[in-house]
C-alpha positions as CSV (number, residue, x, y, z in Angstrom):
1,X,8.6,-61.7,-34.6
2,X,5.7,-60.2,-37.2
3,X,4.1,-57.3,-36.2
4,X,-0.1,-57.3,-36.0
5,X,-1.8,-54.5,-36.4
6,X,-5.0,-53.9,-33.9
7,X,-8.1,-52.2,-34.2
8,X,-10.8,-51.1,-31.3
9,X,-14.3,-51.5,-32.6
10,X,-15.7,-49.5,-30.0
11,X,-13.2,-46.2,-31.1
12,X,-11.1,-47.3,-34.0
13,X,-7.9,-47.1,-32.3
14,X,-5.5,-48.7,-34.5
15,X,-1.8,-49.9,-33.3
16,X,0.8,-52.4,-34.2
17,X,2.3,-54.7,-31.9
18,X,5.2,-56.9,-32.0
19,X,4.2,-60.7,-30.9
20,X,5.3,-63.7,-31.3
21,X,3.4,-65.9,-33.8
22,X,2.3,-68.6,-30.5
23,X,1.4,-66.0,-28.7
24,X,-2.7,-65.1,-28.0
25,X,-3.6,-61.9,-29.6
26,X,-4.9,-58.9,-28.0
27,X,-8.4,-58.2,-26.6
28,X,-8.3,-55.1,-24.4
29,X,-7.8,-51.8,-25.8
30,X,-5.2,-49.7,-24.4
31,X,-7.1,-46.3,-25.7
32,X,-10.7,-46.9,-24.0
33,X,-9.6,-50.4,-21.8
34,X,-12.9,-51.8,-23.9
35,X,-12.8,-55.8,-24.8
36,X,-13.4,-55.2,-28.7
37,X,-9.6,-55.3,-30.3
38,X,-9.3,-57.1,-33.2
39,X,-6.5,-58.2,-35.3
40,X,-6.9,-56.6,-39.0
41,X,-5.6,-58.7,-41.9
42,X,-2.9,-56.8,-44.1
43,X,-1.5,-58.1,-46.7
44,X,1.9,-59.0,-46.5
45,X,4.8,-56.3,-47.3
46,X,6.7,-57.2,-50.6
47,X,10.1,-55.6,-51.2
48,X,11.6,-55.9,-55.1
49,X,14.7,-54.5,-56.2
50,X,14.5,-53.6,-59.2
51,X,18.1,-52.4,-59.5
52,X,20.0,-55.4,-59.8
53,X,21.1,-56.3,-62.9
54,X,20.0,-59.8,-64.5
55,X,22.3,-60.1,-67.0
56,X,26.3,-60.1,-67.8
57,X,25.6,-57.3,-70.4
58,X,23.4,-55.4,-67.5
59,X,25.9,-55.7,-65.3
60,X,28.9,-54.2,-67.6
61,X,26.8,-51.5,-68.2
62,X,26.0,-50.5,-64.4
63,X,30.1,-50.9,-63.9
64,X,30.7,-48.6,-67.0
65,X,28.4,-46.1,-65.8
66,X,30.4,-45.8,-62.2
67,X,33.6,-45.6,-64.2
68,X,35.2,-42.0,-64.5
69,X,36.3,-40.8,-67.9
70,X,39.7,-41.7,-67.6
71,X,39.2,-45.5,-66.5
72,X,37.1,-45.4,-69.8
73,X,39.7,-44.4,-71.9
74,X,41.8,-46.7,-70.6
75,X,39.7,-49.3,-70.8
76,X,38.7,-48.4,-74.2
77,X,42.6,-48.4,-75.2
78,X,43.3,-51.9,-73.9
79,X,39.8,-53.5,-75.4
80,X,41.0,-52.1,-79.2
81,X,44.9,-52.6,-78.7
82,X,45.6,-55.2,-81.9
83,X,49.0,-56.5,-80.9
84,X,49.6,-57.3,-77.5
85,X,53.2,-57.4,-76.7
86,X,54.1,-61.1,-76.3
87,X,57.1,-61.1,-73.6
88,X,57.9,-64.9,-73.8
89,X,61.7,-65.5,-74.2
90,X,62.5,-66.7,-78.1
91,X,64.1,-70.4,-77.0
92,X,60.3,-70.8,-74.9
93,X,58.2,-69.6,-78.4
94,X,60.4,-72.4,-80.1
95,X,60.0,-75.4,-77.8
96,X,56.3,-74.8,-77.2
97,X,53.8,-77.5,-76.7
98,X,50.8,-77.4,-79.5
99,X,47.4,-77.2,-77.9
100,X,44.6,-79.5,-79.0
101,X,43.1,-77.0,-81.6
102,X,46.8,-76.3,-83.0
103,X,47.0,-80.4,-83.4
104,X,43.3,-80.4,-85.1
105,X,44.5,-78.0,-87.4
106,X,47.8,-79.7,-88.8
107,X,47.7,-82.3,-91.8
108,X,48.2,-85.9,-91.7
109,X,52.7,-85.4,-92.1
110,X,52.4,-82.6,-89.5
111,X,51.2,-84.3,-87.0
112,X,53.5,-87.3,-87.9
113,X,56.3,-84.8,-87.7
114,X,55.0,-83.7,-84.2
115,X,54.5,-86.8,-82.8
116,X,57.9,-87.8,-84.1
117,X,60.1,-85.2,-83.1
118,X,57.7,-82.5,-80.7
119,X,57.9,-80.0,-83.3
């Protein structure tokens, strides 16, 4: 339900009032019980956040800053480790399928080979 606000034109008492849109609007003042209310035209009330964030950068940046000193550290550690230890058995590095860039990359008697024998 919106909320109207009234005035009295006879002695400016001003009020809001809850009503539905369908319903008739006021007439009678409840301060001097005169027939001159009238509805006054506000206009409407806008509410913008402005503290979300509108981009992935944005965002990263509002998580980082809730981050203590130790998560940063940590996460500093794991964005600038070189070598990630790989702990795939040997016999699985050996039979392992080629992706479609690893493929694109081989010459014409590589892929031969591969298609030939899977290796």
């Amino acid at each position: 339900m919106p909320v109207y606000i009234y005035r009295c034109q006879s002695c400016n008492h001003q009020f809001e009032e809850f009503q539905k849109v369908a319903e008739t609007p006021l007439t009678k003042c409840p301060n001097c019980d005169k027939l001159e209310l009238v509805r006054v035209i506000c206009p409407p009330i806008l509410t913008i956040v402005t503290d979300e964030p509108k981009t992935v950068g944005m965002l990263a940046e509002r998580n980082s800053k809730k981050m203590s000193d130790e998560e940063m550290k940590i996460k500093e550690f794991e964005r600038t480790r070189v070598n990630p230890v790989d702990n795939t058995p040997e016999f699985l590095k050996q039979h392992r399928t080629k992706t479609e860039k690893d493929i694109r990359l081989m010459d014409k008697k590589q892929r031969e080979r591969y298609i030939n024998e899977g290796r």
